[in-house]
C-alpha positions in Angstrom: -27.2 -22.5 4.3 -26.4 -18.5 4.7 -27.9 -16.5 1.9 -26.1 -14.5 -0.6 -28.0 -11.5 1.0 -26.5 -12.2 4.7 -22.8 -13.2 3.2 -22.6 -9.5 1.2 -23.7 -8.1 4.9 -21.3 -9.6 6.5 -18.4 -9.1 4.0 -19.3 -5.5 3.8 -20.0 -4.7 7.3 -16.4 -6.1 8.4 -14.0 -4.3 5.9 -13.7 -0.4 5.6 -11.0 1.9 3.7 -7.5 1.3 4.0 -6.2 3.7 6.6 -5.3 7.3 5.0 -2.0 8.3 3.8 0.3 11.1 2.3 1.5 9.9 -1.0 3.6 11.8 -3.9 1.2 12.3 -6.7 2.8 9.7 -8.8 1.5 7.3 -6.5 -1.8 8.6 -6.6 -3.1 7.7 -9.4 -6.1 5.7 -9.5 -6.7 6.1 -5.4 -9.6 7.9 -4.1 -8.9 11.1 -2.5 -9.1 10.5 1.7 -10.1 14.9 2.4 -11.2 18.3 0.7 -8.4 19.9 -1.2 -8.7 23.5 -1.3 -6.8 25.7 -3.9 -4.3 28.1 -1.9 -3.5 30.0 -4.5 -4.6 31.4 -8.0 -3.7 29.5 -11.2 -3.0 31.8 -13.5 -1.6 33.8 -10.5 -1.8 36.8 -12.2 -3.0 37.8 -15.7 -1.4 35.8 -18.9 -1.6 36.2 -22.1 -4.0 33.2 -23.8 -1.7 32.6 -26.7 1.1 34.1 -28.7 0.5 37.6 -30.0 1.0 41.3 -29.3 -0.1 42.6 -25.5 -1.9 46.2 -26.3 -4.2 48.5 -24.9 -7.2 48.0 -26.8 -7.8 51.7 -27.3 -4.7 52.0 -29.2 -5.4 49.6 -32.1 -8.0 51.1 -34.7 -11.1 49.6 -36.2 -9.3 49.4 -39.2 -6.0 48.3 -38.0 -2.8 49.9 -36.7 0.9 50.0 -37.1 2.6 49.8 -33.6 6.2 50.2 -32.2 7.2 46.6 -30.5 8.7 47.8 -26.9 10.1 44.4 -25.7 9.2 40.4 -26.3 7.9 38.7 -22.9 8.3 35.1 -22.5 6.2 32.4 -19.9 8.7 32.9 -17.6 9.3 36.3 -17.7 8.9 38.6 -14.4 5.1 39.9 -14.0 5.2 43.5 -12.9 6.6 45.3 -16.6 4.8 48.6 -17.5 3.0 49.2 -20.7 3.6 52.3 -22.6 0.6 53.5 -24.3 0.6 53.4 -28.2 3.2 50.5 -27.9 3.0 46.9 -28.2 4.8 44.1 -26.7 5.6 40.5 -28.0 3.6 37.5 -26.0 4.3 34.2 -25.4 1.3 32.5 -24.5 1.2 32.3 -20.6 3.7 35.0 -20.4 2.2 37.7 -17.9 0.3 40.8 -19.2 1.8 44.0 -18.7 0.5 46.3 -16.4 -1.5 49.1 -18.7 -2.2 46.5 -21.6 -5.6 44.9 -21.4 -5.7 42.1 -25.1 -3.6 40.4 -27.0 -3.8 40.7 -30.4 -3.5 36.8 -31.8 0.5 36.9 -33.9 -2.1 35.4 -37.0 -3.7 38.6 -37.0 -0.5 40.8 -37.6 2.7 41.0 -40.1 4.6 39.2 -37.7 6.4 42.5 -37.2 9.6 42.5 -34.7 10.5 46.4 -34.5 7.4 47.7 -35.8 4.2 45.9 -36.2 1.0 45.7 -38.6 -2.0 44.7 -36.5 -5.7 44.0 -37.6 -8.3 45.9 -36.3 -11.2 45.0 -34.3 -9.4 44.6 -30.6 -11.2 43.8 -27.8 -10.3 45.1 -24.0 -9.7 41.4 -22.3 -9.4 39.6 -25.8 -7.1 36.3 -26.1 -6.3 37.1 -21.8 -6.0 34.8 -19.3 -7.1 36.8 -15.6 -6.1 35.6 -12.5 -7.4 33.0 -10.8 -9.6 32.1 -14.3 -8.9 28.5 -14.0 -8.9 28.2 -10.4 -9.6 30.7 -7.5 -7.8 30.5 -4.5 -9.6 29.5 -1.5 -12.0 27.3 -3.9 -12.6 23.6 -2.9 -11.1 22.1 -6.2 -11.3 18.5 -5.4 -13.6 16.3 -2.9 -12.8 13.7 -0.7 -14.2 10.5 -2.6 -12.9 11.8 -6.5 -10.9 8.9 -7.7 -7.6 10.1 -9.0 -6.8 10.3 -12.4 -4.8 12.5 -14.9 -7.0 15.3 -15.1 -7.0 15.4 -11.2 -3.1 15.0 -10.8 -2.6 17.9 -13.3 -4.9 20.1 -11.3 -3.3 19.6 -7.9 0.3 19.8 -9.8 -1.0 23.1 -10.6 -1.6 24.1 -7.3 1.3 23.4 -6.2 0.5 20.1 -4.1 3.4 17.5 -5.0 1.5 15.0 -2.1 -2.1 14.1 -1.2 -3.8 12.2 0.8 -5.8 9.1 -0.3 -6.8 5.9 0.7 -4.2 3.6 -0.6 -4.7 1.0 -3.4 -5.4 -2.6 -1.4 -3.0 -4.6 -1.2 -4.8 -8.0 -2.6 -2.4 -11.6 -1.6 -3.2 -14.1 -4.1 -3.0 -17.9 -2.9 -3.7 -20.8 -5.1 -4.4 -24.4 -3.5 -4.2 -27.7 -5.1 -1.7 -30.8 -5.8 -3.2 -30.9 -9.4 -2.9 -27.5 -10.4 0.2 -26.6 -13.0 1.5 -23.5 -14.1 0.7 -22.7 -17.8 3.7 -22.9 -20.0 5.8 -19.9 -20.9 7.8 -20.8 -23.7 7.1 -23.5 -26.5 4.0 -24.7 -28.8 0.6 -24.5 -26.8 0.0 -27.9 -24.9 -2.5 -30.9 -25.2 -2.3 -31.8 -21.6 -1.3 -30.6 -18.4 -0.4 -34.2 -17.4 -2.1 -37.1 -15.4 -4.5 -36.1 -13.0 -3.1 -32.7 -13.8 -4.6 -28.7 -14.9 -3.7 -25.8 -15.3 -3.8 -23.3 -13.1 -6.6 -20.9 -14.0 -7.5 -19.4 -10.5 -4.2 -17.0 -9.6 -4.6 -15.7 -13.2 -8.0 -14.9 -13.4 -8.2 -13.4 -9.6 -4.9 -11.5 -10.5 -6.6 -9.9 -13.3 -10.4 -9.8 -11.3 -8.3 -7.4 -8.2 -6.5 -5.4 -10.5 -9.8 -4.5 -12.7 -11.3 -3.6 -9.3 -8.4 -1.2 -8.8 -6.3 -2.8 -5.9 -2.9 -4.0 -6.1 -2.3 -7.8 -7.1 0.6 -10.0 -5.2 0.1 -13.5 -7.1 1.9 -16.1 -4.9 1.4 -18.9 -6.5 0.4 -22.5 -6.6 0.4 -24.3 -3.3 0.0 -28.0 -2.5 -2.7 -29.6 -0.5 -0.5 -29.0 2.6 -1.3 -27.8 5.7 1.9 -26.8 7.2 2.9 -24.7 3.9 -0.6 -23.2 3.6 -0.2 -21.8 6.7 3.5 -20.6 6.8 2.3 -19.1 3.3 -0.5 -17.5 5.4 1.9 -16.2 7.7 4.8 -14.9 5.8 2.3 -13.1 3.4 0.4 -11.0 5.7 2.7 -8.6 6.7 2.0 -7.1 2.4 -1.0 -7.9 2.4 -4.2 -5.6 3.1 -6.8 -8.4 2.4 -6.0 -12.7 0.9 -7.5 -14.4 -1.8 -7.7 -18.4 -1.4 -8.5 -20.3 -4.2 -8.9 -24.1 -4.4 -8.3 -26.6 -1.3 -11.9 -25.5 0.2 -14.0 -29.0 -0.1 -15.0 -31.2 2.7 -12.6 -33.8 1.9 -10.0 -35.1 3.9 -7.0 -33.9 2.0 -7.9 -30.4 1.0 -6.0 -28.3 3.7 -8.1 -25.0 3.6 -10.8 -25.4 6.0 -8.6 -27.4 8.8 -6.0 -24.3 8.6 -8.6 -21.8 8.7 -10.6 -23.4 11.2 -7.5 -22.6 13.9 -7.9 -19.2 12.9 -10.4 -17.9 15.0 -12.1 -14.7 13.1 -12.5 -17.5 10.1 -16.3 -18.8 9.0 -17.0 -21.5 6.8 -20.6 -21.3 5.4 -22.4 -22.9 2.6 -23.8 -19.7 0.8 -27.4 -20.7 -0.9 -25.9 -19.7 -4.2 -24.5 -21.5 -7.3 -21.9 -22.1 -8.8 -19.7 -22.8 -5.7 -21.4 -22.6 -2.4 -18.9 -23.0 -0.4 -17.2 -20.1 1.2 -14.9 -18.8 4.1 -14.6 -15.7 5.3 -13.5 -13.3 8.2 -10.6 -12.0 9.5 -6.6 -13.1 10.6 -3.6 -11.2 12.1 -3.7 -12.2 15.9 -3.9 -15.9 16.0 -0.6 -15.7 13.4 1.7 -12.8 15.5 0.1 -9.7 13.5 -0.7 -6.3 14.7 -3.5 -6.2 12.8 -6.6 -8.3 11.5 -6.7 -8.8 7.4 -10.0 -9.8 5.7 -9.6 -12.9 4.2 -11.7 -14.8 2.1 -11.3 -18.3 0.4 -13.6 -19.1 -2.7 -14.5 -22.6 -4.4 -11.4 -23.8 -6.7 -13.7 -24.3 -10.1 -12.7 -21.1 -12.0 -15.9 -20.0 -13.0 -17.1 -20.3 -9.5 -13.8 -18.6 -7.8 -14.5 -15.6 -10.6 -18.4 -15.3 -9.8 -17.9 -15.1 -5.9 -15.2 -12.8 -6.5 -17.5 -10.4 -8.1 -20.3 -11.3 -5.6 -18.6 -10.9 -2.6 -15.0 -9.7 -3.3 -15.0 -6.6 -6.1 -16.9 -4.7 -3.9 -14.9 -5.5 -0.2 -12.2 -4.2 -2.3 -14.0 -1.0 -3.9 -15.0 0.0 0.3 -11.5 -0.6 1.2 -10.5 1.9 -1.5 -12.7 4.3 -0.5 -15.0 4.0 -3.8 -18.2 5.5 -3.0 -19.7 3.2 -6.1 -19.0 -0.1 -4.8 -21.1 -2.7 -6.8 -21.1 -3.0 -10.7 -24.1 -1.9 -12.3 -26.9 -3.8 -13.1 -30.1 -4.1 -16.1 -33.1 -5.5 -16.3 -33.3 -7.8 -19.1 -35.4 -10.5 -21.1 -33.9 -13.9 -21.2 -34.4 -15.1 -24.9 -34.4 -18.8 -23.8 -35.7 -20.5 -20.7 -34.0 -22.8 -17.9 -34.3 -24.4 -14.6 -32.7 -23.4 -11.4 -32.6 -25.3 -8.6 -34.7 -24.1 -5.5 -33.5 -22.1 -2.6 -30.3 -20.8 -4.3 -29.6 -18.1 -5.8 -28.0 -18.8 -9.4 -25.7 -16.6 -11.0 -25.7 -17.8 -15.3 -23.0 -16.0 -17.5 -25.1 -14.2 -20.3 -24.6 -12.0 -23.0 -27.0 -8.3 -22.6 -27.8 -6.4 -25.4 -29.6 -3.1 -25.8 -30.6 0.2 -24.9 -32.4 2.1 -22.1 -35.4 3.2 -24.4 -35.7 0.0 -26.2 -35.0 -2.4 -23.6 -32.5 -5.2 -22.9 -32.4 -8.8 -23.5 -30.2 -11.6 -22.5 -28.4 -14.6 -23.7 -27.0 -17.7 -21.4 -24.1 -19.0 -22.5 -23.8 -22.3 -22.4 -25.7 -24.7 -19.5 -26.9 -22.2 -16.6 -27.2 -25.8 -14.7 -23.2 -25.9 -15.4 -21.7 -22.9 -16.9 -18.4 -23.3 -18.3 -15.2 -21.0 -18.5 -15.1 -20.4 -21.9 -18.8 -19.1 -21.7 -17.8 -17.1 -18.3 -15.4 -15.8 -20.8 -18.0 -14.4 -23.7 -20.0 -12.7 -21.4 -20.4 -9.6 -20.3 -22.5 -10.1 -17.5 -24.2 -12.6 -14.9 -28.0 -12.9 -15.2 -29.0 -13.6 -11.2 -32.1 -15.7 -10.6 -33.5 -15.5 -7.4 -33.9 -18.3 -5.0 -37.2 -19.0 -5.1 -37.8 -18.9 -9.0 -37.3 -22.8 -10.2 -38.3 -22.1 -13.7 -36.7 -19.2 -16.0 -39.3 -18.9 -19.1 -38.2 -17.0 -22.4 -38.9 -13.5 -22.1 -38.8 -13.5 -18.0 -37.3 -10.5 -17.3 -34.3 -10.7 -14.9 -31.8 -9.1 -13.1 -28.2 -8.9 -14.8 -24.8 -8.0 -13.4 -22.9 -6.1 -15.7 -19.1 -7.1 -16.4 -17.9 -5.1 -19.5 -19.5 -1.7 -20.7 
């Protein structure tokens, strides 16, 4: 068997980022910025007025208060460049730009609200309620690093600057394959079913993974089922890879005769089939394709056990963080806690077990976990209440209550 230890190595030491690229900034959100951005201007550009008021020279508004002629109104996107007069005021919109010669803006709350003439309060300030240039960003200031994952706060900075593109390592494109003559889709439409049929389930894999990639922040193309067929696996294989950035197999992976995975992937040369010393679902493919099916380029591909809790656990083993390095992430793997198991079980030796559990706490009190259901065979629906995997290593045989172990954490 390969260890879990020498699988992540191998996984992680064969993909890297998606190759850079120039995209509009609508695109860019939730991708991880490939370079430095430098601002290349000022933002404000010049002085502005904070918020809607009365531009004055400080000076010319008494401690007491002061009525003042109104010269002009200035809007946002008025000129920059008008002249104050002293002992005059002018009428602000906020973000409109400061006359040259005024140096506060008197807040329109602090005055009559005066159009020809107005009443303003005293106690001004020289640089009150003003915006100067370059106060929110300077140019020539390094505004955003290469590795910042893109979000809204990000895009509206760079829309500031000016910069309608960036460059970023693109969002993975993740092709989603599901194996198996017994698998059915769910139902759309009508009551909720007792039975998929004879010999028949429902497809749990493509939806789960689907939802697994798109957590991880790559982009999802859900194929669909497949049969246990060799021929259409690997025309799948083949049509799919010029969208894809990195497949997902599900199912079809055992050593039995009619399961189609490992005898198509086995003519694929970059392809490895291990047993991983882990559990649920030791068994495991994965390398690379592209050559051996006409491509210009080699995709990672992996294919995981077809039992849905074991498909979802190797996905978060090996998979969510292949796809975090290929989209530049510099945090990779979920966090993890150290926690006491409330309850004790036995793990079978030499593999490294992986037991849904529920953790509660805090850092200064401490954390404790909860299996759900049978670590020995852990279900979906308990894959589904936790929020993390408690991971016993391989040589412990025996979990007692109030070990402490290491948990994978799934859900803040």
């Amino acid at each position: 068997m390969r260890s879990v230890q020498d699988q992540l190595a191998a996984v992680m030491s064969a993909v890297g980022p998606v190759a850079p690229l120039d995209v509009v900034l609508h695109d860019a959100m939730g991708a991880i910025l490939a370079e430095d951005v430098a601002a290349t201007l000022s933002v404000p550009p010049v002085a502005v007025a904070a918020l809607d008021g009365y531009a004055v020279a400080a000076a010319d508004v008494a401690p007491g208060g002061s009525a003042l002629p109104v010269a002009v109104d200035l809007r946002a996107a008025s000129v920059p460049g008008l002249r104050h007069v002293q002992g005059q005021a002018i009428r602000v919109a906020s973000g409109a730009p400061l006359p040259w010669g005024a140096d506060a803006v008197v807040p329109v709350e602090a005055s009559d609200r005066g159009t020809a003439t107005v009443q303003l309060a005293g106690g001004v300030r020289p640089g009150q309620h003003v915006r100067l240039t370059g106060a929110d960003v300077p140019a020539g200031q390094v505004v955003l690093r290469a590795g910042t994952r893109l979000g809204a706060r990000q895009l509206a900075l760079a829309a500031a600057m000016g910069r309608g593109r960036l460059r970023v390592h693109p969002t993975p494109r993740v092709v989603l394959l599901a194996v198996g003559d017994e698998l059915v889709e769910p139902p759309t439409k009508g009551p909720a079913p007792t039975s998929a049929g004879d010999g028949r389930v429902f497809e749990a894999d493509g939806h789960g993974l689907e939802a697994a990639v798109r957590d991880a922040g790559a982009h999802a193309v859900r194929v669909g089922v497949l049969p246990d067929d060799r021929a259409l696996l690997r025309e799948a294989l083949e049509d799919q890879l010029v969208r894809a950035d990195l497949v997902l197999i599900a199912g079809g992976l055992s050593e039995l005769v009619h399961d189609p995975v490992k005898d198509v992937l086995a003519t694929l040369g970059g392809v490895r089939l291990d047993h991983v010393a882990m559990t649920p679902g030791p068994r495991h493919a994965f390398g690379s394709v592209g050559g051996e099916l006409g491509r210009d380029r080699s995709i990672p591909l992996f294919a995981l056990p077809g039992h849905p809790v074991a498909a979802q656990v190797a996905f978060e083993v090996f998979v969510r963080p292949a796809l975090r390095q290929m989209a530049g992430h510099a945090e990779v793997f979920r966090p993890s806690v150290a926690a006491a198991v409330d309850t004790g079980w036995t793990s079978p030796p030499g593999l490294r077990q992986f037991v849904p559990a529920t953790v509660l706490g805090a850092p200064e009190e401490g954390y404790r976990a909860t299996p759900l259901g049978d670590p020995a065979a852990p279900s979906i629906l308990g894959l589904a209440q936790a929020n993390a995997l408690a991971v016993v290593p391989e040589a412990d045989v025996v979990v007692h209550r109030g070990q402490v172990v290491h948990c994978m954490v799934l859900e803040g």
